[in-house]
C-alpha positions as CSV (number, residue, x, y, z in Angstrom):
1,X,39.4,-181.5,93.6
2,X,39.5,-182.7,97.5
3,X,42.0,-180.6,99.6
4,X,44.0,-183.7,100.1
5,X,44.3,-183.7,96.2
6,X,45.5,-180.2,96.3
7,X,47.3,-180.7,98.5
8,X,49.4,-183.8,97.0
9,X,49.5,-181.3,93.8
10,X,51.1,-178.6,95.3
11,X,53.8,-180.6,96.5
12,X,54.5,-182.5,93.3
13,X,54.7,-179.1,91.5
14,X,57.1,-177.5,94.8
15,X,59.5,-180.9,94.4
16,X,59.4,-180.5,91.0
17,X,60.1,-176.8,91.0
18,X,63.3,-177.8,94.1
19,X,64.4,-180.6,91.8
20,X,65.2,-177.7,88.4
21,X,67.0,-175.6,91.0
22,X,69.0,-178.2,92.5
23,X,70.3,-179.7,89.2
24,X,70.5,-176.1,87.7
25,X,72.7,-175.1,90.7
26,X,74.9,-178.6,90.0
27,X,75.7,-177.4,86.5
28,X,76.5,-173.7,87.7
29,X,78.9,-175.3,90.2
30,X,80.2,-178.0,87.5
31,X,80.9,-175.4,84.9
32,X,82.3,-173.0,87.2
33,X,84.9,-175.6,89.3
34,X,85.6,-176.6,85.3
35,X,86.5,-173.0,83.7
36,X,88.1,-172.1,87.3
37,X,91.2,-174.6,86.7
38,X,92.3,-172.2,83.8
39,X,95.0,-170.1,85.5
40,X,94.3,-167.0,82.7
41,X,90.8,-166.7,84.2
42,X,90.5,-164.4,87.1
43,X,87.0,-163.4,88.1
44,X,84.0,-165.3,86.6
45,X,80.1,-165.8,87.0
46,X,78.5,-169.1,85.4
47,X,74.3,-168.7,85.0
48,X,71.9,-171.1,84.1
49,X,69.2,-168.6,82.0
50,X,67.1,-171.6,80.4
51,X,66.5,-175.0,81.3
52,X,64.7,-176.9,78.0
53,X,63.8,-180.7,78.4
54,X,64.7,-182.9,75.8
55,X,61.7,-184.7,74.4
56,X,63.5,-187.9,72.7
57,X,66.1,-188.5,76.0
58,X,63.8,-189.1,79.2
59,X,65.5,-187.2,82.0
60,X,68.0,-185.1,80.4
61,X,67.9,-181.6,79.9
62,X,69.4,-179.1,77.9
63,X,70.9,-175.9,79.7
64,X,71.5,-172.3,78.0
65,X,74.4,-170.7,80.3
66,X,75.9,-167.5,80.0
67,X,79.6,-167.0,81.1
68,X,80.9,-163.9,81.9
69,X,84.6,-163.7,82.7
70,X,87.9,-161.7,83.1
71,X,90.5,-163.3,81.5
72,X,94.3,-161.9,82.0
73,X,95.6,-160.8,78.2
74,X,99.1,-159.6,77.2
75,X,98.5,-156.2,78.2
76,X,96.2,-156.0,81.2
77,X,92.8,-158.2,81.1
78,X,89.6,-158.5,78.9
79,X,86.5,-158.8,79.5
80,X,85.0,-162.5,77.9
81,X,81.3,-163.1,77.6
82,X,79.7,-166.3,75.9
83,X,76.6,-168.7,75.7
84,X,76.6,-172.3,76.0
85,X,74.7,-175.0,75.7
86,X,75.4,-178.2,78.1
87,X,73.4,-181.4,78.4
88,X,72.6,-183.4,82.2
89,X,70.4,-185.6,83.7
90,X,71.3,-184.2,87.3
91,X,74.0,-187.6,87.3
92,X,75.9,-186.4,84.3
93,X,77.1,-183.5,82.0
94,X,77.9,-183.3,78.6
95,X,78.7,-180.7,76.3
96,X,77.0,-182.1,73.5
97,X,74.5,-185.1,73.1
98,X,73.9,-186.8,69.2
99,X,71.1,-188.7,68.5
100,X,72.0,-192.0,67.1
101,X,69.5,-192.5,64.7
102,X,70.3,-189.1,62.6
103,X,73.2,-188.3,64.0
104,X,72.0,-184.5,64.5
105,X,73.1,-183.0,67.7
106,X,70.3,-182.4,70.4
107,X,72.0,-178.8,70.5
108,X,69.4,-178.4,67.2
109,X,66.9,-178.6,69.6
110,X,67.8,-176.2,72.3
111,X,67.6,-172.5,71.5
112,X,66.6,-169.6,73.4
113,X,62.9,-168.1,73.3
114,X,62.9,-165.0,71.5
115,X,61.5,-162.8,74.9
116,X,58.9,-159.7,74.3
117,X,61.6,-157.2,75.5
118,X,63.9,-157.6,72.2
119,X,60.6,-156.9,69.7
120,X,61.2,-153.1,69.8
121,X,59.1,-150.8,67.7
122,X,62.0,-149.8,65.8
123,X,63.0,-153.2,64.0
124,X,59.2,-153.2,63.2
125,X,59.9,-153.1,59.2
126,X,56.2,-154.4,58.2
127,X,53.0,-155.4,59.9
128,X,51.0,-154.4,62.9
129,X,52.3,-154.9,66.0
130,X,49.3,-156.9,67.6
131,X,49.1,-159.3,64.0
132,X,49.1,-162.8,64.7
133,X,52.2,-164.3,64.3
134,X,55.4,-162.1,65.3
135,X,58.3,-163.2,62.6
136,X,62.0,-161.9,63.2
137,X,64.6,-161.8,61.0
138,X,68.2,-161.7,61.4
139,X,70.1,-161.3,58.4
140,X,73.5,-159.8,56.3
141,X,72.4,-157.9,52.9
142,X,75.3,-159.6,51.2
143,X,74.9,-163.2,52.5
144,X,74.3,-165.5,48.9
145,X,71.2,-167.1,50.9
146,X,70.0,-164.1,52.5
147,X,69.8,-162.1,49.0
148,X,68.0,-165.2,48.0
149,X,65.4,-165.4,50.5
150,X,64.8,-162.3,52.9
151,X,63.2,-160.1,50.1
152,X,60.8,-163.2,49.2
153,X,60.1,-163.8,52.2
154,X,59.7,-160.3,53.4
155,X,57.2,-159.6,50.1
156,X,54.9,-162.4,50.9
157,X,54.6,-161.2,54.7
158,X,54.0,-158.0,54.0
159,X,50.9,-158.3,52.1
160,X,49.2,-159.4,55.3
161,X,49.7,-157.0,57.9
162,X,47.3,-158.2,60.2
163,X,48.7,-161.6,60.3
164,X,52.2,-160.9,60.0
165,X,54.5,-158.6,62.4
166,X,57.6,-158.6,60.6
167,X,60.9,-157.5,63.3
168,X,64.5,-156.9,61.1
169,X,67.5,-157.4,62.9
170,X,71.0,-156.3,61.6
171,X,73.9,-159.2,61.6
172,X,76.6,-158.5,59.4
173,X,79.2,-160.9,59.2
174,X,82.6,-158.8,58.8
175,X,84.5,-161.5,58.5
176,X,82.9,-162.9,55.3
177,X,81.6,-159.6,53.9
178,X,83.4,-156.3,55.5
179,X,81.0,-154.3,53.3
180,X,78.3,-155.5,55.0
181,X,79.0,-153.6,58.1
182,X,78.6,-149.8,56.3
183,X,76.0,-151.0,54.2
184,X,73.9,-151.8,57.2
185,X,75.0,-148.5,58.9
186,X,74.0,-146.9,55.8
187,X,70.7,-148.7,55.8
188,X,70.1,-147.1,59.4
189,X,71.1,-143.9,58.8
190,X,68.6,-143.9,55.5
191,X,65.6,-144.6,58.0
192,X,67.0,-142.4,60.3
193,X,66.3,-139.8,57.9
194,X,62.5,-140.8,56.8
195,X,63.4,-143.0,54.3
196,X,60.9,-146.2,53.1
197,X,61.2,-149.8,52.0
198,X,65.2,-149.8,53.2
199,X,65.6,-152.8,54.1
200,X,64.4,-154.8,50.8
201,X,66.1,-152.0,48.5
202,X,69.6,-153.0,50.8
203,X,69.3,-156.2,49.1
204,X,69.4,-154.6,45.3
205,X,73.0,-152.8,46.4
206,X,75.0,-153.9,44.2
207,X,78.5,-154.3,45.9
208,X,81.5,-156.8,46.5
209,X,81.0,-158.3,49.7
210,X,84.7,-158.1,49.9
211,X,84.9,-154.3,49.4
212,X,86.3,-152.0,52.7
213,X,86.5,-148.4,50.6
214,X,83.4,-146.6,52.7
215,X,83.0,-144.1,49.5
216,X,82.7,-147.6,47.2
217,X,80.2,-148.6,49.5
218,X,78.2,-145.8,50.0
219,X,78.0,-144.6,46.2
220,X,76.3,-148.1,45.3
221,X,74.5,-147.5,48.8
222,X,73.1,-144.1,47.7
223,X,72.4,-145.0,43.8
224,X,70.0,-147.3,45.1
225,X,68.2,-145.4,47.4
226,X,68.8,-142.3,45.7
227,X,69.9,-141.0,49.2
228,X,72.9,-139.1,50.0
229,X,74.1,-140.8,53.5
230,X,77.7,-139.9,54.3
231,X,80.8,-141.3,56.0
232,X,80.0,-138.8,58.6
233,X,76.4,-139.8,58.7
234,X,77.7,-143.7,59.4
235,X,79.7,-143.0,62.4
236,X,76.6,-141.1,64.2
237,X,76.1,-142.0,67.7
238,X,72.1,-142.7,67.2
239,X,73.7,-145.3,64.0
240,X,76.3,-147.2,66.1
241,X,74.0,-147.9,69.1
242,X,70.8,-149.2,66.4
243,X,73.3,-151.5,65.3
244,X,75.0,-152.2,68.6
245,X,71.3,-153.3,70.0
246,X,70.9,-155.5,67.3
247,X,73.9,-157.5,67.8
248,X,73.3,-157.6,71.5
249,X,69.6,-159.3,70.5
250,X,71.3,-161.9,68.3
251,X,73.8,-162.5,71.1
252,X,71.4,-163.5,73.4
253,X,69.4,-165.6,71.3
254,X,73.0,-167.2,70.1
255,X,72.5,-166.3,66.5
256,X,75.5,-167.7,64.7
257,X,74.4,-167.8,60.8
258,X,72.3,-165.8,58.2
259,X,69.5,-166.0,57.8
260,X,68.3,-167.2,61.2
261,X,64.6,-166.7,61.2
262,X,61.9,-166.8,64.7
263,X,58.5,-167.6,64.5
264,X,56.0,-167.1,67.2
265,X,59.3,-166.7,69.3
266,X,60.9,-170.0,68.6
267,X,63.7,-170.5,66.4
268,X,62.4,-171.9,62.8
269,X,64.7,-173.8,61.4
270,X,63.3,-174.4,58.4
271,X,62.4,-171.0,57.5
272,X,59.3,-171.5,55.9
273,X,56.6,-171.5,59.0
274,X,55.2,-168.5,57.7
275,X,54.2,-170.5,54.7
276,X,52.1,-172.3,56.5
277,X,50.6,-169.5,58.9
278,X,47.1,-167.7,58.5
């Protein structure tokens, strides 16, 4: 390539690179002049963390911003923090673009790459770390679907641990199934203490999603995994921050349902890459 070439190169790529960070600094401003007209909103910080071009609308791009704000509250102020996804061509926002062939939001399109930091040895469930393909599971033991498909899915994986890394997340959803949240407590706590196979023997417990008597829980807990974990042993500090960490992870990759599945770091919607893998 001539140095004029080079050159001309390097400056396409530079105005490209200026033309991101303008239009990501026009949303920032957008969203933050928008959110600032609410009165109950008192300190606030509006960031752009991905910018993912839209492949079927030339021009447009999709934008993963976290908001952080304090927002006044009957007694005091709390502390608000949420993703969104917003839509612009650097002329025009919109919260949400659907496409009018299918009618399917773009949104289904824009998700958050699953970055190295949140594949931490301990989530590790199955699999060598350096295997091929890196699959990560979110999931709550007493989601219908979940019970359906995690332990499949998590069966077939496992029988290839050099192509399969298989990561386990914790996402109870408390307000569908309050037991959920000790039984996945429980389920640390068990590992905690050396045992094996936990996560696909916390989808044999049988319990009613609806239950909220701890010693219910933990008795169908324990006859499974012929373990003796206590209330006490739920409430441990080590416990509450494994779980804590998880829910931060699914935060930030704006995991909203059960079971949300990643493959080779990008969302899979339809749950059945690994099928396909070798």
């Amino acid at each position: 390539m001539s140095l004029m070439l080079k050159l001309l190169a390097t400056a396409l790529l530079l105005s490209s690179l200026l033309e991101a960070t303008t239009t990501e600094a026009a949303v920032e401003k957008f969203l933050e002049k928008s959110f600032s007209e609410n009165p109950k909103i008192t300190k606030l910080n509006v960031k752009v963390e991905q910018t993912i071009a839209l492949e079927k609308v030339k021009g447009w791009n999709g934008y993963i911003v976290s908001v952080k704000a304090t927002v006044k509250a009957k007694k005091g102020s709390r502390e608000v923090k949420q993703k969104l996804i917003w839509f612009s061509n650097g002329e025009t926002m919109s919260p949400d673009l659907i496409d009018i062939e299918t009618g399917v939001s773009f949104k289904e399109s824009v998700s958050p790459s699953f970055e190295l930091k949140y594949y931490k040895k301990e989530n590790l469930i199955y699999g060598n770390a350096d295997a091929k393909h890196r699959v990560a599971i979110f999931s709550d033991p007493l989601c219908p679907f979940c019970r359906n498909f995690v332990p499949k899915a998590i069966e077939t994986m496992k029988k290839d641990p050099k192509n399969f890394a298989i990561y386990y997340y914790h996402y109870p959803l408390p307000s569908l199934h309050p037991a959920a949240v000790d039984l996945v407590k429980a389920a640390v706590a068990a590992e905690l203490q050396g045992k094996k196979d936990v996560i696909l023997n916390l989808y044999k417990v049988k319990v009613d999603p609806r239950e909220k008597d701890v010693e219910k829980i933990l008795s169908a807990f324990n006859k499974i995994m012929k373990t003796n974990i206590t209330r006490l042993d739920l409430e441990s500090k080590t416990v509450l921050e494994y779980i804590k960490n998880d829910l931060e992870i699914a935060e930030a990759l704006m995991v909203n349902g059960t079971p949300t599945l990643f493959f080779d770091d990008k969302l899979d919607k339809t749950k059945k890459k690994y099928e396909k893998a070798n």
